[in-house]
LUMLUM-905098 format. One line per field, with one value per residue (C-alpha): chain; residue number from 1; residue in one letter; z, y negated, x negated. Coordinates in pm, 1 decimal, m for minus. Example, Ala and Ser with C-alpha at 12.3 -4.5 7.8 and 13.67 -1.06 7.14 Angstrom:
kedo <- c(A_A)
lumba <- c(1_2)
lumti <- c(a_s)
w <- c(780.0_714.0)
v <- c(450.0_106.0)
u <- c(m1230.0_m1367.0)
This chain:
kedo <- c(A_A_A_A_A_A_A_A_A_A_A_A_A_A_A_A_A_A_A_A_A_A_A_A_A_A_A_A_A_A_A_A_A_A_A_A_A_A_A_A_A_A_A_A_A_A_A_A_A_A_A_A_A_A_A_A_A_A_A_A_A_A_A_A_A_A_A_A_A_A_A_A_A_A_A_A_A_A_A_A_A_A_A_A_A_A_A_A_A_A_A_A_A_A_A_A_A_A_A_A_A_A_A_A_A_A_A_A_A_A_A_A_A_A_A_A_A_A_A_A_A_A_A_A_A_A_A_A_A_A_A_A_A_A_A_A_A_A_A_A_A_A_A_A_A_A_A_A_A_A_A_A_A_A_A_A_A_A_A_A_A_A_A_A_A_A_A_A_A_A_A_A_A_A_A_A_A_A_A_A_A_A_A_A_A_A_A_A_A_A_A_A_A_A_A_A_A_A_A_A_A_A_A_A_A_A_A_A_A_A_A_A_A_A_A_A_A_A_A_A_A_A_A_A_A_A_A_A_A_A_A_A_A_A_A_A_A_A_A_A_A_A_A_A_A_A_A_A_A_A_A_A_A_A_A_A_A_A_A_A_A_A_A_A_A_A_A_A_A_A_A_A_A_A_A_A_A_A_A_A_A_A_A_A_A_A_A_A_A_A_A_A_A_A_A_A_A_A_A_A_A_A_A_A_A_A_A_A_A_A_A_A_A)
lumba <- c(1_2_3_4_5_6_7_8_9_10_11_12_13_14_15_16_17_18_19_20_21_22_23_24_25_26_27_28_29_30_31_32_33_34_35_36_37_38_39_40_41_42_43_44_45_46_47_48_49_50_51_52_53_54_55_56_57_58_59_60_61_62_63_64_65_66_67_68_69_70_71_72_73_74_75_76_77_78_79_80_81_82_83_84_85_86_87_88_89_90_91_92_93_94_95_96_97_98_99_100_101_102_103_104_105_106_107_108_109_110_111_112_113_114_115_116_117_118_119_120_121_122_123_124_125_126_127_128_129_130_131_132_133_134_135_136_137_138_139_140_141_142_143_144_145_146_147_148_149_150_151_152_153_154_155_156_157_158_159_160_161_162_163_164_165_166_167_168_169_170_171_172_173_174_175_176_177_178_179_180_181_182_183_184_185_186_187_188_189_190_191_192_193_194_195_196_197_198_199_200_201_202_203_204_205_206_207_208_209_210_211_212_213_214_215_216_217_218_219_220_221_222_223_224_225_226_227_228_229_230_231_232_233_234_235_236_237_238_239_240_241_242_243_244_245_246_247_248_249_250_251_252_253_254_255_256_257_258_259_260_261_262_263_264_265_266_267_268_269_270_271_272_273_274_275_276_277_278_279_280_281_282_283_284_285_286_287_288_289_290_291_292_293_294_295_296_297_298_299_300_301_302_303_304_305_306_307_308_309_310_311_312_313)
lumti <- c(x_x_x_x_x_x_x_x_x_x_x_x_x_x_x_x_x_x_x_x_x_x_x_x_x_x_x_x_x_x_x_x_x_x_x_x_x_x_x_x_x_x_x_x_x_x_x_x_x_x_x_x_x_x_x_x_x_x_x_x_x_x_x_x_x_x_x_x_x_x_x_x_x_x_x_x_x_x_x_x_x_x_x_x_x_x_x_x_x_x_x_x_x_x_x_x_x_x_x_x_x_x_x_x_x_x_x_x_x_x_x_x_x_x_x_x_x_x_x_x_x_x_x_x_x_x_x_x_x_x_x_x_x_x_x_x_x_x_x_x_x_x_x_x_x_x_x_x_x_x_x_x_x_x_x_x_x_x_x_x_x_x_x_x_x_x_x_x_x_x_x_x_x_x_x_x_x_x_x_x_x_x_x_x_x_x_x_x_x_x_x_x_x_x_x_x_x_x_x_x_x_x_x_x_x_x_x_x_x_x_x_x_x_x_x_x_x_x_x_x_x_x_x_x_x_x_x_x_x_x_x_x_x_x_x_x_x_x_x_x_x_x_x_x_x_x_x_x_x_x_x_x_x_x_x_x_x_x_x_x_x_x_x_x_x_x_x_x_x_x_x_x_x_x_x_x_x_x_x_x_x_x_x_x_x_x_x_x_x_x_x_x_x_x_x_x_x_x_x_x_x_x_x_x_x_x_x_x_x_x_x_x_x)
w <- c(8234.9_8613.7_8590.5_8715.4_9083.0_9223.8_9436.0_9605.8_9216.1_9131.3_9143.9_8876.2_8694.9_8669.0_8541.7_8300.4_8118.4_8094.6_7947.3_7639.1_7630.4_7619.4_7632.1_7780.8_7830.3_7874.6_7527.0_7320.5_7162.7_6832.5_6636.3_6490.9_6597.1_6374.3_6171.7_5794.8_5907.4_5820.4_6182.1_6202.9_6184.5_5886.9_5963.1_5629.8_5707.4_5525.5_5309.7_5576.0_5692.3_5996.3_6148.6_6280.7_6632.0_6537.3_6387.7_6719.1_6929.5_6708.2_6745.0_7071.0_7137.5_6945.7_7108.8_7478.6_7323.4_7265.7_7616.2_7770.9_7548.5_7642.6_8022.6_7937.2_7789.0_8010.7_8263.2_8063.5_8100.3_8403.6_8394.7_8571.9_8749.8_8875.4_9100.9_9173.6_9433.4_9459.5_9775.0_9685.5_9910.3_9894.8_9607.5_9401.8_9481.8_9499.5_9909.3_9905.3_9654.5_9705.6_9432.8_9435.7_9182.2_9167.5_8941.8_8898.2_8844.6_8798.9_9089.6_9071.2_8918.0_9132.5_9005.2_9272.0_9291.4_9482.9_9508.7_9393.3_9465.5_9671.1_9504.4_9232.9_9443.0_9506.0_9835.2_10120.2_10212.7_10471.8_10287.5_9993.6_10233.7_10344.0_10010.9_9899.4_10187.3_10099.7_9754.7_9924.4_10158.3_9870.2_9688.1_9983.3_10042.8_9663.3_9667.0_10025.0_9902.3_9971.2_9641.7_9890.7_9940.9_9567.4_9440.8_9679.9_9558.2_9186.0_9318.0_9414.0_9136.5_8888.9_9148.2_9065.9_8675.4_8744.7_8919.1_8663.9_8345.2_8582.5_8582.8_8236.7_8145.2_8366.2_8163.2_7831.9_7954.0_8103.2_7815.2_7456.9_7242.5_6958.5_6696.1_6699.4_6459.3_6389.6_6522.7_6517.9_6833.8_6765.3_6439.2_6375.2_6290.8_6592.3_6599.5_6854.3_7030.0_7334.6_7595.2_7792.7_8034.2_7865.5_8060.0_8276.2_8334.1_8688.3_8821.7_8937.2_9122.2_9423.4_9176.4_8921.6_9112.3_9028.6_8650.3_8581.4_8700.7_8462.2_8073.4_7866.4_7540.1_7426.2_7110.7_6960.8_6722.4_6342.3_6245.3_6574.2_6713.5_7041.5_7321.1_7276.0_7503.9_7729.7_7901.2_8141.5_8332.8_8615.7_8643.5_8971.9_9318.0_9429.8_9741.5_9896.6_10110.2_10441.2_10386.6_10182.1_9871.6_9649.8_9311.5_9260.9_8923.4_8624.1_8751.5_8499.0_8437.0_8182.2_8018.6_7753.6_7600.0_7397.0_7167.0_7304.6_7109.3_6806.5_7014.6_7324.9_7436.0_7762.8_7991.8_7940.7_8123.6_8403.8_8537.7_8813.2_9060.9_9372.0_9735.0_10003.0_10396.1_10619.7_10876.0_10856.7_10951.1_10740.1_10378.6_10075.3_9736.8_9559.2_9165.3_9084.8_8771.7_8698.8_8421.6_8275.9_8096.7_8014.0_7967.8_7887.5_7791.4_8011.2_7886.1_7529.4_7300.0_7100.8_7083.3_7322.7_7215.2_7497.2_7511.6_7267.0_7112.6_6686.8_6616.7_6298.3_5979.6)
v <- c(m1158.0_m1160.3_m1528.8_m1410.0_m1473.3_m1182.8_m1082.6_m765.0_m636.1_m746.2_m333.6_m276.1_m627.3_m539.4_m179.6_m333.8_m595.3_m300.2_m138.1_m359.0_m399.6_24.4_m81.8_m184.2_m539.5_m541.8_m465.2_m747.0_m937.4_m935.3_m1267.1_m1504.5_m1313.3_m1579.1_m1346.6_m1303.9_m1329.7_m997.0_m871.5_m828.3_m405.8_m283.0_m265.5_m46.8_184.1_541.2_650.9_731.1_406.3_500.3_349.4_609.5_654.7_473.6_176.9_181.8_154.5_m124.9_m256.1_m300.1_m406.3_m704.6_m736.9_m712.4_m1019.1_m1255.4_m1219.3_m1323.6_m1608.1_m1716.2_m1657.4_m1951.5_m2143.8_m2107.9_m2289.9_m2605.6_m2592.2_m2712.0_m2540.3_m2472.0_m2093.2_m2057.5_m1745.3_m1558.6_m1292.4_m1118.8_m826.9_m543.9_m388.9_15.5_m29.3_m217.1_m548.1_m878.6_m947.8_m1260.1_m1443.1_m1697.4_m1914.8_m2094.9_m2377.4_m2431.0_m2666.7_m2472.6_m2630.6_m2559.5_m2804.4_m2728.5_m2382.7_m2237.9_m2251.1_m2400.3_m2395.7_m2665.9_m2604.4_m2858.6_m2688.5_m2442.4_m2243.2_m2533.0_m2842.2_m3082.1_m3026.7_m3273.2_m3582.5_m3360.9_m3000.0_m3254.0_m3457.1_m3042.9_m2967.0_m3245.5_m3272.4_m2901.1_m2986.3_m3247.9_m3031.7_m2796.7_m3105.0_m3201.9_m2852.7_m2823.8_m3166.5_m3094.6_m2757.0_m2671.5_m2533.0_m2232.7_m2207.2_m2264.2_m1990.1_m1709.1_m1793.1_m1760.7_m1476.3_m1269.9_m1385.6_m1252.8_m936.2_m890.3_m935.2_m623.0_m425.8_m513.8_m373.1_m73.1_m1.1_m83.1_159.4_387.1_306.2_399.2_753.8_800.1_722.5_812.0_552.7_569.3_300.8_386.6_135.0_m240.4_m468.1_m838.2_m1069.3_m1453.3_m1439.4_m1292.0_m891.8_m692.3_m357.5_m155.3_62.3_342.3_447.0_793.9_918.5_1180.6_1513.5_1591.2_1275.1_1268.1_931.5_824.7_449.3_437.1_211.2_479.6_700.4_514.4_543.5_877.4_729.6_514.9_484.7_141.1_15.6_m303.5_m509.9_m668.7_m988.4_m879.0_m1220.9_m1326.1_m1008.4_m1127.5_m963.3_m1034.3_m791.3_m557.6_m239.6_m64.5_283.6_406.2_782.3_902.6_727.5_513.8_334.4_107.4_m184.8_m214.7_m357.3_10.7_m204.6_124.6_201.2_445.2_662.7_463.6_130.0_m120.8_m384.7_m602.7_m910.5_m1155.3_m1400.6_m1659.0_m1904.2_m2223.2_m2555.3_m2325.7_m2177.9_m1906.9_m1667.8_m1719.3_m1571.8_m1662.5_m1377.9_m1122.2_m933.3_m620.2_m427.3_m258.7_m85.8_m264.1_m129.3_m443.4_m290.1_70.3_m32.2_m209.3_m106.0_m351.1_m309.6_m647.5_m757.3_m1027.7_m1223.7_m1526.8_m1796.7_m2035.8_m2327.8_m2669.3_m2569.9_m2902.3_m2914.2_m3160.4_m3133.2_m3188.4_m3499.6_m3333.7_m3371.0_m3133.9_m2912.8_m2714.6_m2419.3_m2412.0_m2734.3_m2737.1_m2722.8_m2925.8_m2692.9)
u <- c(23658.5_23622.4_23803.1_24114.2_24246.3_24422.1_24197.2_24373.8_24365.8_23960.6_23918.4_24173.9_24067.6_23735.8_23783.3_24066.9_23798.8_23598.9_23795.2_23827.4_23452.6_23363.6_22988.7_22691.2_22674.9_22274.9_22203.8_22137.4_22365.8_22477.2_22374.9_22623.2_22937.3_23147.9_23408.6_23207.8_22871.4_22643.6_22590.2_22911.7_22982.5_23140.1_23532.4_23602.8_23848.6_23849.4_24100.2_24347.8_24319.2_24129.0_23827.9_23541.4_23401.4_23053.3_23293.8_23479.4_23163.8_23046.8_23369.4_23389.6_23003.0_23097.0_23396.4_23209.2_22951.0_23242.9_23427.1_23079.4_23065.8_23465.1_23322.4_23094.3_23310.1_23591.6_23299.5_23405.7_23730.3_23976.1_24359.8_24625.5_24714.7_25063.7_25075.7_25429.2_25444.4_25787.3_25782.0_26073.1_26274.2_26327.1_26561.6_26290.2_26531.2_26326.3_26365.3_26157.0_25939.4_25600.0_25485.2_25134.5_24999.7_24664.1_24459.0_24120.4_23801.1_23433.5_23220.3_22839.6_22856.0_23137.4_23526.9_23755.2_24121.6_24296.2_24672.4_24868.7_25230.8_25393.2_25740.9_25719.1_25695.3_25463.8_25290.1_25305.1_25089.7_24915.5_24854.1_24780.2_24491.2_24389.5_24320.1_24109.9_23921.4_23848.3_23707.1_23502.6_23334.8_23271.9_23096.9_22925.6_22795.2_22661.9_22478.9_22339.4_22212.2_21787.6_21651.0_21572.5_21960.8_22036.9_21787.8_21925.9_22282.5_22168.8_21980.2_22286.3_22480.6_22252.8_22269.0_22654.6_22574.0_22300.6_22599.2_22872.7_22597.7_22604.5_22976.0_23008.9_22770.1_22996.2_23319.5_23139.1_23039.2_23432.2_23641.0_23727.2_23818.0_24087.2_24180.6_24571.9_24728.5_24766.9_25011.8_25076.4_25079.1_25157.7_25165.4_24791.4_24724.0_24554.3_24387.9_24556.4_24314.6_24358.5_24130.4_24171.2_23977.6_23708.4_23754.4_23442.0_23317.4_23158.3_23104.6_22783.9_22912.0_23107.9_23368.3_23371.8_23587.3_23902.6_23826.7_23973.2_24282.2_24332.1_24421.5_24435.0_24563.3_24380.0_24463.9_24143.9_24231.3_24111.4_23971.0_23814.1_23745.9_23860.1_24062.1_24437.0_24597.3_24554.4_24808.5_24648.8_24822.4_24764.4_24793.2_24752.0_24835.4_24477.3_24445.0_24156.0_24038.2_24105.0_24484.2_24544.4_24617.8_24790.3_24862.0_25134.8_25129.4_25277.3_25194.1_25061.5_24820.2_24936.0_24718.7_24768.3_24541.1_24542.5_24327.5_24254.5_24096.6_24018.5_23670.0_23814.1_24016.4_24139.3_24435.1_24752.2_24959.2_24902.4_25131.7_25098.5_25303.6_25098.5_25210.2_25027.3_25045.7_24938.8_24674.2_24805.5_25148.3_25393.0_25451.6_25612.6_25594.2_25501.5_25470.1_25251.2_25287.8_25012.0_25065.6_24769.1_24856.3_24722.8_24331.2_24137.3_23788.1_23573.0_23239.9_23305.4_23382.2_23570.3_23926.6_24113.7_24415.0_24557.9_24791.4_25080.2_24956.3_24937.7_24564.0_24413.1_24279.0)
């Protein structure tokens, strides 16, 4: 799940898809994770309706298998991301608000956005003539690329995988999981599952600092097994990067997904509220809200059904 764009929040975002998977994505995954199929874990609750730690891990593992597949998929998929940034004032009154549309796109293995409005309008002849002659350098660069140049990128993208197994690994050693109840989102029932930080965890990363700091509530879709939604806490005031990007205790993470062309979950809904200082100096609250819509398959013959579109049975 590190598809999303806010890129002041890839700390939290990263800790947040974590925290729906709760294990280690290096072990090997589960075979034929299609809802009825034998390897899937036994999801029998006991007689008080509850679901044991060993089911949750299980659970989850499965659950962690399926977002790498939708990460795959998502690669053959183009959409549209419509980014709102409203900065607050010292009452928590919206003072100004930005609004980016982008039209994202996968070009030789790396996703591209090219905006395609600014606060809901199209842009003009010459941002519009900037931002394809962006793409087209981007095109030109990938066709240009040495194999020497194209094995050092893959190099230090597998790198990043190595480094993510790491912090997941992390997240699985900080947290206690809890099956809490079952809801229903869109129609279709949900587990509803909590994660709190597991008292005397000492972090071994740099990144797994922030951890403790956090707690989540993730809803996991009973028939797919998929990711649904996510509601992630912060409890205690964290700050980083050089811009002091800060979250103050009580702010929250929230995600929403949803299932697109009968094959993926993929974001819907993100919304976030963090304290940012510019440089040490100015301070302004800001709450960021992106919205996906319109995902179309490109690499498929099959017949394409987007967002909020009936799907055939």
């Amino acid at each position: 799940m590190r598809r999303l764009g806010l890129t002041p929040l890839a700390p939290l975002i990263l800790f947040a898809s974590l925290l729906a998977l709760g294990q280690d994505q290096s072990a090997p995954p589960a075979s034929g994770t299609s809802p009825g199929t034998a390897s899937l874990p036994d999801l029998t609750p006991d007689a008080k309706g509850k679901l044991s730690q060993e089911q949750m891990q299980k659970l989850l593992r499965v659950v962690a298998d399926k977002d790498l597949e939708n990460d795959k998929r998502l690669r053959d998929y183009t959409y549209i991301e419509r980014d709102a940034e409203d900065k607050l004032d010292g009452k928590g009154q919206v003072k100004s608000t930005e609004i980016k549309t982008y039209e994202v796109m996968e070009l030789y293995g790396e996703q591209v956005q090219r905006l395609i409005e600014k606060d809901d309008k199209a842009l003009d002849k010459k941002d519009a003539d900037k931002e394809e002659e962006k793409i087209q350098k981007i095109i030109d660069k990938r066709k240009n690329e040495s194999e020497g140049d194209r094995r050092k990128r893959e190099e230090k993208e597998e790198k990043d995988r190595e480094e993510d197994r790491k912090f997941v690994r992390e997240v699985a050693d900080a947290y206690n999981f809890k099956l809490v109840g079952t809801e229903t989102l869109g129609g279709r029932e949900a587990w509803v599952i909590e994660g709190e930080p597991r008292p005397g965890f000492v972090p071994q990363l740099k990144e797994s600092k922030y951890l403790s700091k956090f707690r989540g509530r993730v809803w996991i879709d009973k028939n797919d097994l998929q990711l649904a939604k996510m509601d992630v806490e912060c409890l205690d005031t964290i700050s980083w990067g050089l811009f002091l990007a800060r979250f103050h205790k009580g702010s929250r993470f929230m995600l929403e997904q949803t299932r697109v062309n009968d094959e993926v979950w993929l974001p819907l809904h993100v919304t976030a509220k963090i304290d940012v200082r510019l440089a040490l100096l100015k301070n302004f609250d800001v709450n960021l809200e992106q919205t996906y819509r319109d995902y179309k398959k490109f690499r498929a013959t099959a017949k394409i059904v987007s967002v909020g579109e009936p799907q055939e049975k």
